[in-house]
PDB file with SEQRES, HELIX, SHEET and CRYST1 records, atoms N, CA, C and O in Angstrom:
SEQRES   1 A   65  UNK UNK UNK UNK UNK UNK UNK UNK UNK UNK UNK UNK UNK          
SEQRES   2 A   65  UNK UNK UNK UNK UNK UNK UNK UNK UNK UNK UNK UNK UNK          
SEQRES   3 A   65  UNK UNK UNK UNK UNK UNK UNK UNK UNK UNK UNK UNK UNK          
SEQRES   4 A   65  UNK UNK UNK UNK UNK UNK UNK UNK UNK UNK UNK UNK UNK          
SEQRES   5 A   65  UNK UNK UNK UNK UNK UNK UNK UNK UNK UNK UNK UNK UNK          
HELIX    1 AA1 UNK A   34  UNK A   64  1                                  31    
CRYST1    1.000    1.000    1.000  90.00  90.00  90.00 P 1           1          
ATOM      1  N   UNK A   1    -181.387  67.392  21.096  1.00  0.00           N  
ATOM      2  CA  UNK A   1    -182.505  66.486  20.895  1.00  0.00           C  
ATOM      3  C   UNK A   1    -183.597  67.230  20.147  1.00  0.00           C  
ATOM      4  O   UNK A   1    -184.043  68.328  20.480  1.00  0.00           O  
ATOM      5  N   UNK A   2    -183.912  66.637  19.283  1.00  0.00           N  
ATOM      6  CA  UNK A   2    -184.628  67.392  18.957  1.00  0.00           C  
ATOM      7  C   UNK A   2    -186.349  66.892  18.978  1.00  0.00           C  
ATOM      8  O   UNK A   2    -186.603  65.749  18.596  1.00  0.00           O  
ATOM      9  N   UNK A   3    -187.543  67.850  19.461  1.00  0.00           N  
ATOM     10  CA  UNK A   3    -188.697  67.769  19.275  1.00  0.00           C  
ATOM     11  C   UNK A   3    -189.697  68.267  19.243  1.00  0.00           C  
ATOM     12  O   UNK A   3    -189.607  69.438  19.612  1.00  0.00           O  
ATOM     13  N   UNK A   4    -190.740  67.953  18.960  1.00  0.00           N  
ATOM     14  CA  UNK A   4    -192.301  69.015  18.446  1.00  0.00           C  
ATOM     15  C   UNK A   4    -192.651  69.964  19.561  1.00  0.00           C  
ATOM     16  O   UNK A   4    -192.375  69.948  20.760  1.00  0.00           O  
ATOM     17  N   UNK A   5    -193.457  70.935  18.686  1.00  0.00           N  
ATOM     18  CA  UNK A   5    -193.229  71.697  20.118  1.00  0.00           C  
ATOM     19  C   UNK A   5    -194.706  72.395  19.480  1.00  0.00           C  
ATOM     20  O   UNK A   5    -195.121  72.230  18.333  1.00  0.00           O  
ATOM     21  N   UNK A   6    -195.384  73.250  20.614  1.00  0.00           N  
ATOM     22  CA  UNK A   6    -196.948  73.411  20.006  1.00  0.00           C  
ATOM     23  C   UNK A   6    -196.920  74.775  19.096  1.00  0.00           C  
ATOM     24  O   UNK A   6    -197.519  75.005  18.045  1.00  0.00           O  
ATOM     25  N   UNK A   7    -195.482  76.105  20.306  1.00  0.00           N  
ATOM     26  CA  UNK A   7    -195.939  77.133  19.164  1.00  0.00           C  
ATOM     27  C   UNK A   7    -194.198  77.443  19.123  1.00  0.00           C  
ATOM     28  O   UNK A   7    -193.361  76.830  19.786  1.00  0.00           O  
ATOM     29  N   UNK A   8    -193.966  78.430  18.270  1.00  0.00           N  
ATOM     30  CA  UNK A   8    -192.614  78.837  18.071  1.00  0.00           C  
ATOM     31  C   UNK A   8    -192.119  79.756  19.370  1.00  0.00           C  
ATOM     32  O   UNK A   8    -192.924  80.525  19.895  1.00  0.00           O  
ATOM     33  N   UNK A   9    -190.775  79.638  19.853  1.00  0.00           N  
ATOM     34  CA  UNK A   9    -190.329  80.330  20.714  1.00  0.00           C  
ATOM     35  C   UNK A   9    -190.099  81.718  19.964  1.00  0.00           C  
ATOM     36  O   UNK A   9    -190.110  82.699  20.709  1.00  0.00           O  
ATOM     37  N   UNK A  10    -189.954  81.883  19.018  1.00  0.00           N  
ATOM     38  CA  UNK A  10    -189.762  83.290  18.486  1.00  0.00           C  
ATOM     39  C   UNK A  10    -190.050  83.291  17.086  1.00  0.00           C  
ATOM     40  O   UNK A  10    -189.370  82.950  16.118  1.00  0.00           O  
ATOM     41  N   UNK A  11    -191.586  83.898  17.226  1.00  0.00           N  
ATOM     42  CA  UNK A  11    -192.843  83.507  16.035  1.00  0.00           C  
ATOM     43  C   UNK A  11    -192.247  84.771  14.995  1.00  0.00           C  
ATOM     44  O   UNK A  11    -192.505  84.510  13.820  1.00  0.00           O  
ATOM     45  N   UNK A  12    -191.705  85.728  15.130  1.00  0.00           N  
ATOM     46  CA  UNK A  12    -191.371  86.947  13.936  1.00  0.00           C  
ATOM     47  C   UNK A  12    -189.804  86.413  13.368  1.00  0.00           C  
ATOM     48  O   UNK A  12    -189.599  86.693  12.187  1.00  0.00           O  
ATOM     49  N   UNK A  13    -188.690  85.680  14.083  1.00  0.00           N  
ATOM     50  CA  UNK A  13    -187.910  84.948  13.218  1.00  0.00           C  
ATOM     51  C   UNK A  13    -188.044  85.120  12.284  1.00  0.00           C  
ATOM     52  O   UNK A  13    -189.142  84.932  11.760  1.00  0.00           O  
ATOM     53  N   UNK A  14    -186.793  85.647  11.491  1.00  0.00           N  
ATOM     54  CA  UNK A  14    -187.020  85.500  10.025  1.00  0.00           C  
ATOM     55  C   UNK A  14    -185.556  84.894   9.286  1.00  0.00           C  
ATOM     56  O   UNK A  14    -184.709  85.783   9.206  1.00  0.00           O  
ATOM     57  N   UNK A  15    -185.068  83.449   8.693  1.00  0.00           N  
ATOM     58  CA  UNK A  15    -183.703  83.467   8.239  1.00  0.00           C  
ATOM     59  C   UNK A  15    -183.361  84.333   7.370  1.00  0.00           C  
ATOM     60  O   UNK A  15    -184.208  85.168   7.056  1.00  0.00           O  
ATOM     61  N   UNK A  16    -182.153  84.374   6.799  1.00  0.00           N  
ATOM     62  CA  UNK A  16    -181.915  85.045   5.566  1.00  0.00           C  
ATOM     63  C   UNK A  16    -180.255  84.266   5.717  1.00  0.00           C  
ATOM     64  O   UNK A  16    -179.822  83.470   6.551  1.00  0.00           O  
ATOM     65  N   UNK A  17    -179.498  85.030   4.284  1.00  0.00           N  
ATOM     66  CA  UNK A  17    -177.977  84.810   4.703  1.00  0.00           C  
ATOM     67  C   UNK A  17    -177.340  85.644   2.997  1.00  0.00           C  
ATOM     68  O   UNK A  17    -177.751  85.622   1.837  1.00  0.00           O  
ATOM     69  N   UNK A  18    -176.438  86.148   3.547  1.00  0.00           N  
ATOM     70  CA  UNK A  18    -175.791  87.649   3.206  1.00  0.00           C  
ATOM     71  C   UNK A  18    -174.314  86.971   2.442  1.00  0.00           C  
ATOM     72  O   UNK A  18    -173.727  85.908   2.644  1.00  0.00           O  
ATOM     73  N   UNK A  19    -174.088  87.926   1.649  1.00  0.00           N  
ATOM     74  CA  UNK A  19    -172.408  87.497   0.819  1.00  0.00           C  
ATOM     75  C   UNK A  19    -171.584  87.816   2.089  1.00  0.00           C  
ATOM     76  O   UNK A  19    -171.390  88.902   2.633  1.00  0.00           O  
ATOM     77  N   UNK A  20    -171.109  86.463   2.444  1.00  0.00           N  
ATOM     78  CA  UNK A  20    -170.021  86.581   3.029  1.00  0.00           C  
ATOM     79  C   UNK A  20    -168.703  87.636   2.907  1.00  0.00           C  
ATOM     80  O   UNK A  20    -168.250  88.361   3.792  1.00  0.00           O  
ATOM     81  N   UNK A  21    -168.346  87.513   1.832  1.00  0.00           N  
ATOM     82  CA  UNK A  21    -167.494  88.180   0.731  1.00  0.00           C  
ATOM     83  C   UNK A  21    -167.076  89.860   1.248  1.00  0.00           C  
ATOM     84  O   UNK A  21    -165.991  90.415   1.424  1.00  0.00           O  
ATOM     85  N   UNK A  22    -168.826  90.426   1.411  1.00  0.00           N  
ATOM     86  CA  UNK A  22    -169.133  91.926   1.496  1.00  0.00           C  
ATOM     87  C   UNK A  22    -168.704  91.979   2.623  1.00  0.00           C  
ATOM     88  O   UNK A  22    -168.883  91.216   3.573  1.00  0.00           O  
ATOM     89  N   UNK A  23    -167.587  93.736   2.445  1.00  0.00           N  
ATOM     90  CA  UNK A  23    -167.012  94.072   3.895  1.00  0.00           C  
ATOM     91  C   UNK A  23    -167.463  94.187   4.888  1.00  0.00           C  
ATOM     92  O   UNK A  23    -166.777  94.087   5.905  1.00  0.00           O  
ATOM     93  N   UNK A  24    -168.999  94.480   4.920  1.00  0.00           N  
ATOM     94  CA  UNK A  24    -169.451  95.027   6.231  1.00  0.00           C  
ATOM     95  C   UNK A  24    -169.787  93.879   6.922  1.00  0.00           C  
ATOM     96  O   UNK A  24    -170.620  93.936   7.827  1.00  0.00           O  
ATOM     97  N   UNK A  25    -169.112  92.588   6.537  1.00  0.00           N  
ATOM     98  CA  UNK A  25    -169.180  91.472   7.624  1.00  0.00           C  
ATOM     99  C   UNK A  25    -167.948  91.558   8.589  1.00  0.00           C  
ATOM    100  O   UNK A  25    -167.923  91.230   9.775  1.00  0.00           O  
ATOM    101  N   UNK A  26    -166.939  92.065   7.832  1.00  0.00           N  
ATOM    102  CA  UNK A  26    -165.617  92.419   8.544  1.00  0.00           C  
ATOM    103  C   UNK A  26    -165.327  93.150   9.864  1.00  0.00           C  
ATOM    104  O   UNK A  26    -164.271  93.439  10.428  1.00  0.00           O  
ATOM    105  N   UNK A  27    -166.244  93.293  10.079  1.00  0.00           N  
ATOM    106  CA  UNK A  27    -166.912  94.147  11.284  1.00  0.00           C  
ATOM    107  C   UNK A  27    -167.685  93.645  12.797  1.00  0.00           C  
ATOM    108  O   UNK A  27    -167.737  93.988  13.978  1.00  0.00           O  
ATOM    109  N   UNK A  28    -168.356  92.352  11.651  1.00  0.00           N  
ATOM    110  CA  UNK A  28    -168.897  91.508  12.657  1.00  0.00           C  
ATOM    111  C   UNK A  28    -168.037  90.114  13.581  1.00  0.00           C  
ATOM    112  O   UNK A  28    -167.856  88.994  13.103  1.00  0.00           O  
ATOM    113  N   UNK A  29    -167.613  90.557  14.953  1.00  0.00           N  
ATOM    114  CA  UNK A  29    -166.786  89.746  15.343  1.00  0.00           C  
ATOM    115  C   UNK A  29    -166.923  88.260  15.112  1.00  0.00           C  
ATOM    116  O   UNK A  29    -167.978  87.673  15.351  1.00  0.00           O  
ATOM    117  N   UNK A  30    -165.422  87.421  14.461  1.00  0.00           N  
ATOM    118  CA  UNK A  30    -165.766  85.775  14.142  1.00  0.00           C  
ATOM    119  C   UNK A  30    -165.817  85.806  13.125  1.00  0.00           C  
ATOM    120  O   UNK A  30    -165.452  84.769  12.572  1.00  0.00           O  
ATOM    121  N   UNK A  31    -166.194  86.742  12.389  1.00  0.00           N  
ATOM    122  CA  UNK A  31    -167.102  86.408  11.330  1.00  0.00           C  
ATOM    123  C   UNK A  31    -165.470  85.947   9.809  1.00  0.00           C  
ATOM    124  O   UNK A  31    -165.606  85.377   8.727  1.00  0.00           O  
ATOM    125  N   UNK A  32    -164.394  86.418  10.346  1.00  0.00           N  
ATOM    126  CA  UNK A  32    -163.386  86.476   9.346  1.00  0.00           C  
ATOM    127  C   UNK A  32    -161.950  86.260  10.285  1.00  0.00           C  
ATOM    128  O   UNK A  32    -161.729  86.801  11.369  1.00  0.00           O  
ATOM    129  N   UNK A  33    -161.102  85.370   9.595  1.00  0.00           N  
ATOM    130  CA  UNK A  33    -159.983  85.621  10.190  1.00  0.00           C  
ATOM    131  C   UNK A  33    -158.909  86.917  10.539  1.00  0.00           C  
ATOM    132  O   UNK A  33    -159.186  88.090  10.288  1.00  0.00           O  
ATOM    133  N   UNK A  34    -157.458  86.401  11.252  1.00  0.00           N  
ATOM    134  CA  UNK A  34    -157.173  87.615  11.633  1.00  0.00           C  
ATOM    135  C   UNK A  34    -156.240  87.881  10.089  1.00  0.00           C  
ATOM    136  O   UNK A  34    -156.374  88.970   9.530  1.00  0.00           O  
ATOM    137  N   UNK A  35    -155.610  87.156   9.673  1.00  0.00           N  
ATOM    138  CA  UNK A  35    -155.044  87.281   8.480  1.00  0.00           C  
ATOM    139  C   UNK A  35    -156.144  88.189   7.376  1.00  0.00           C  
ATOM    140  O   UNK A  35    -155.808  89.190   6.743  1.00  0.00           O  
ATOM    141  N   UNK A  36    -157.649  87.473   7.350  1.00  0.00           N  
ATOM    142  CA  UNK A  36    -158.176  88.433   6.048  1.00  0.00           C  
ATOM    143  C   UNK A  36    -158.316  89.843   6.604  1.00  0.00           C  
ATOM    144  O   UNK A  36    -158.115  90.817   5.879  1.00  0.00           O  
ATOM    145  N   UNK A  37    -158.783  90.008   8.349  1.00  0.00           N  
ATOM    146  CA  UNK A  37    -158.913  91.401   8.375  1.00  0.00           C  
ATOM    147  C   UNK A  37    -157.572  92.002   7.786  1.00  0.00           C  
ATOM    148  O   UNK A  37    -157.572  92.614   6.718  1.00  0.00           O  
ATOM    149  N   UNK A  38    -156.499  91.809   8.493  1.00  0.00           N  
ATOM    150  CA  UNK A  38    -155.307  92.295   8.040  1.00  0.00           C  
ATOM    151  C   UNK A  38    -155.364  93.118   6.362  1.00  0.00           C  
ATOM    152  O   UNK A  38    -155.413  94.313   6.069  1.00  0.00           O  
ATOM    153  N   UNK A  39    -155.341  92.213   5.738  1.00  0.00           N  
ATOM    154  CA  UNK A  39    -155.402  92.386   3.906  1.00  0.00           C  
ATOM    155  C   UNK A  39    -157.058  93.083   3.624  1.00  0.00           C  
ATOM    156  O   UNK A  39    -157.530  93.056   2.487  1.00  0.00           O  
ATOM    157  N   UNK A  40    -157.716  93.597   4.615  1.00  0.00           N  
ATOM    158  CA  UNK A  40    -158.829  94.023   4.252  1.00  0.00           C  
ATOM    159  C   UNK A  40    -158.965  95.540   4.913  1.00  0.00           C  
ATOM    160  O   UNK A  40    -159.781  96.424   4.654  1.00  0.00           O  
ATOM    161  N   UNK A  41    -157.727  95.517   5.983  1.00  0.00           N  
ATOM    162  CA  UNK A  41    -157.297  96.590   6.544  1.00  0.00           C  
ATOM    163  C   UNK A  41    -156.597  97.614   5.434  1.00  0.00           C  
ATOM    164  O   UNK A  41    -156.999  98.679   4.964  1.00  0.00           O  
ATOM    165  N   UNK A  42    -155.410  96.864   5.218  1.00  0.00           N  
ATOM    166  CA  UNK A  42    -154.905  97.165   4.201  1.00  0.00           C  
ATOM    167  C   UNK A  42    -155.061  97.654   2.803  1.00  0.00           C  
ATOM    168  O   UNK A  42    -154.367  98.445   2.163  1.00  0.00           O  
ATOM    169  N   UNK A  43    -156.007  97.074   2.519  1.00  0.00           N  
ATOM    170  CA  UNK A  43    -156.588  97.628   1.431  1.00  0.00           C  
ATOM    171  C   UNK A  43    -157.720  99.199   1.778  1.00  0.00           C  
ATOM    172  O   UNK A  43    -157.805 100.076   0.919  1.00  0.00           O  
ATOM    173  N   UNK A  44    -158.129  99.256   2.500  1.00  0.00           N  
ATOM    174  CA  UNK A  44    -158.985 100.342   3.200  1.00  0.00           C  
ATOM    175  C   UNK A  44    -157.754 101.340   2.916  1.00  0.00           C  
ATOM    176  O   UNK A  44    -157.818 102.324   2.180  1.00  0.00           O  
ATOM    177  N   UNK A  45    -156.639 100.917   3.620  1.00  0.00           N  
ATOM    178  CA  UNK A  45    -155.645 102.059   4.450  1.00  0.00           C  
ATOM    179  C   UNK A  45    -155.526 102.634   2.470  1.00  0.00           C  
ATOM    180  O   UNK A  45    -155.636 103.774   2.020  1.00  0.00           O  
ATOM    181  N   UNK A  46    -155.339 101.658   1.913  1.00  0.00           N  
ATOM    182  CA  UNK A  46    -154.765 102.135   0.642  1.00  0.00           C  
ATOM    183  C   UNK A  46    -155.653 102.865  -0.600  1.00  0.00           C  
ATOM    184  O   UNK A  46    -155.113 103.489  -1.513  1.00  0.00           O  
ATOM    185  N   UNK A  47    -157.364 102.639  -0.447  1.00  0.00           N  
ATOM    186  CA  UNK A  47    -158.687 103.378  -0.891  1.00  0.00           C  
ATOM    187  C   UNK A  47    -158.689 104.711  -0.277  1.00  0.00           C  
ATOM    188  O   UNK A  47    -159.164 105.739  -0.760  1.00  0.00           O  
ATOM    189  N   UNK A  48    -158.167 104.578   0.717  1.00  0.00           N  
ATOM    190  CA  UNK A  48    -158.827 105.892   1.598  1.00  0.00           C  
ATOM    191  C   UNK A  48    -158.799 107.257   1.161  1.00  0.00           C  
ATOM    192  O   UNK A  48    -159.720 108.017   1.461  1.00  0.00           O  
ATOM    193  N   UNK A  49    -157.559 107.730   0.297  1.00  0.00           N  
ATOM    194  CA  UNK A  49    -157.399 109.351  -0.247  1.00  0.00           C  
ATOM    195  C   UNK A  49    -158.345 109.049  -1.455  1.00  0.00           C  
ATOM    196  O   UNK A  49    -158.889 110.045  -1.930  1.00  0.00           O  
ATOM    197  N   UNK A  50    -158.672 107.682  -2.111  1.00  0.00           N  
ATOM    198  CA  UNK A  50    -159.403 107.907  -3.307  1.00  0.00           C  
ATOM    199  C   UNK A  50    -161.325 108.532  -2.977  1.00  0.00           C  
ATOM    200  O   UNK A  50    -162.191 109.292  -3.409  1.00  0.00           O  
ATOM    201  N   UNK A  51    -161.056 107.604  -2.001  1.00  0.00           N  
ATOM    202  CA  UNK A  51    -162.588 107.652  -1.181  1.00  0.00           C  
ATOM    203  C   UNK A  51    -163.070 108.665  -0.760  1.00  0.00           C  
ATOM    204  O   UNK A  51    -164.258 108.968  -0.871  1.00  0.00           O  
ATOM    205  N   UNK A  52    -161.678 109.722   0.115  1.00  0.00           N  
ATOM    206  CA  UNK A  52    -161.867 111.301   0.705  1.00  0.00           C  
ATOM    207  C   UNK A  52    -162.018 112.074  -0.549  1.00  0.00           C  
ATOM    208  O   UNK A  52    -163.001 112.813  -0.610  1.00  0.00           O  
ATOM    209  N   UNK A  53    -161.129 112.024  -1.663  1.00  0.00           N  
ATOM    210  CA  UNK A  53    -161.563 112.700  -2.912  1.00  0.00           C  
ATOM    211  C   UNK A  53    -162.742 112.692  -3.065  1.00  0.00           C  
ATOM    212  O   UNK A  53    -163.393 113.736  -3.053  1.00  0.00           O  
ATOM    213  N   UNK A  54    -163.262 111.542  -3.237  1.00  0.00           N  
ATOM    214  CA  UNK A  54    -164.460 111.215  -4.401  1.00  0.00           C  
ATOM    215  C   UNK A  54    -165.991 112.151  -3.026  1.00  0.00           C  
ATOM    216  O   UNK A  54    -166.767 113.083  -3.234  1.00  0.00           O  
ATOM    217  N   UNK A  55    -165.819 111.494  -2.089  1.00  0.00           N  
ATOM    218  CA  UNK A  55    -166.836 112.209  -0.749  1.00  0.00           C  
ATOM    219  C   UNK A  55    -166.539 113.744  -0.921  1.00  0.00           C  
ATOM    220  O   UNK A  55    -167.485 114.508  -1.116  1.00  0.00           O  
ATOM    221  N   UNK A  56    -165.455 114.139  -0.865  1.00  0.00           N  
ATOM    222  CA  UNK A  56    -165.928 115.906  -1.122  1.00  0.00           C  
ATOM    223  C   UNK A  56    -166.275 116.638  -2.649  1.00  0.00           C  
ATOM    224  O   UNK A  56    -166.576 117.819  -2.820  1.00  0.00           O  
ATOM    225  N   UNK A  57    -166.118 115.410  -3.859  1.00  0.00           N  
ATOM    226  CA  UNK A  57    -166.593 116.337  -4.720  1.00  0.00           C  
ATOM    227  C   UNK A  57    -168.091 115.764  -4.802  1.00  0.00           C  
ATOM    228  O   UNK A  57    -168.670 116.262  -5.768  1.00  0.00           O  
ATOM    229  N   UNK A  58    -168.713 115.066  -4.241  1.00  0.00           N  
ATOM    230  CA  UNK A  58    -169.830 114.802  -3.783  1.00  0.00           C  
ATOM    231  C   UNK A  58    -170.567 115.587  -3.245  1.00  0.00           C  
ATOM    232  O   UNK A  58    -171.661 115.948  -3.679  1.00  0.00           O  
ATOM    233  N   UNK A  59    -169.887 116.038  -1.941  1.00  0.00           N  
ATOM    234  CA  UNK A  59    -170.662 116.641  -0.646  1.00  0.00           C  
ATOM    235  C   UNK A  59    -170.160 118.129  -1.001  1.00  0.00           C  
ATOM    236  O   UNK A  59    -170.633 118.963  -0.230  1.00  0.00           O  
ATOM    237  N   UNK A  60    -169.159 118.742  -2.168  1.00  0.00           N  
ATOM    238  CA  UNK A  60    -169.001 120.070  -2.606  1.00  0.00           C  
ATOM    239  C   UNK A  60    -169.985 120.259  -3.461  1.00  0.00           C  
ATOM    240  O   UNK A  60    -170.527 121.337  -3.702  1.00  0.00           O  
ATOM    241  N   UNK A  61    -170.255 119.120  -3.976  1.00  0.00           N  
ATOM    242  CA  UNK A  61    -171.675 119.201  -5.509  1.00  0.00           C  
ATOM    243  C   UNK A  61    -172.765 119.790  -4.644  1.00  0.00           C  
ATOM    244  O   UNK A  61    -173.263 120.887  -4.898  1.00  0.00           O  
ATOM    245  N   UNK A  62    -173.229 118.827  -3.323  1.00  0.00           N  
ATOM    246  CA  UNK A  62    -174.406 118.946  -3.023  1.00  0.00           C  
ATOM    247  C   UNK A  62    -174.838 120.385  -2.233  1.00  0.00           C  
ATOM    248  O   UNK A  62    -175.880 121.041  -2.228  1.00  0.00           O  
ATOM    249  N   UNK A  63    -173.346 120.573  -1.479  1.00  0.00           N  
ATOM    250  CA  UNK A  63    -173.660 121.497  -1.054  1.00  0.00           C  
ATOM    251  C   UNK A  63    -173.663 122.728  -1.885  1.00  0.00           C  
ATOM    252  O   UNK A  63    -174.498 123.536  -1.481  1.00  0.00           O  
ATOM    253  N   UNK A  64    -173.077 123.069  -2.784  1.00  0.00           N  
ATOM    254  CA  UNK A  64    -173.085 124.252  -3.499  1.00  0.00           C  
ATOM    255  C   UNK A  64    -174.330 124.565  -4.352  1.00  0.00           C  
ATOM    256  O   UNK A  64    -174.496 125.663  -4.884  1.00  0.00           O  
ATOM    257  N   UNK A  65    -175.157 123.581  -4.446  1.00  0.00           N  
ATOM    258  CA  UNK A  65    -176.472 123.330  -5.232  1.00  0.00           C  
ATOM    259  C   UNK A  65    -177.370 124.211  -5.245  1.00  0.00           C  
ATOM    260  O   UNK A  65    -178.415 124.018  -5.866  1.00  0.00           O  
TER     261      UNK A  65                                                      
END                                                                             
């Protein structure tokens, strides 16, 4: 039902709304089926040596600096 009301129950509320799309919703329970986690798993499992590469010549750059 809906009706007027004098002040807000939660006056700092703020909406917003985010790319669905982006992984780090994949995380948030509900938020995706079990099929897309699956294929989103999958794809992780299959980034992952590119990702460990790319993080240590990163974190070898920074640290050797």
């Amino acid at each position: 039902v809906d009706s007027e009301v004098d002040e807000k129950l939660f006056p700092n509320w703020q909406m917003g709304f985010g790319d669905l799309a982006d992984p780090v919703w994949s995380f948030v329970p509900g938020m995706i089926d079990d099929d897309e986690k699956q294929g989103r798993l999958e794809l992780l499992a299959q980034t992952i040596p590119d990702l460990a590469e790319h993080l240590n010549n990163v974190m070898g750059k920074t640290q050797g600096e």
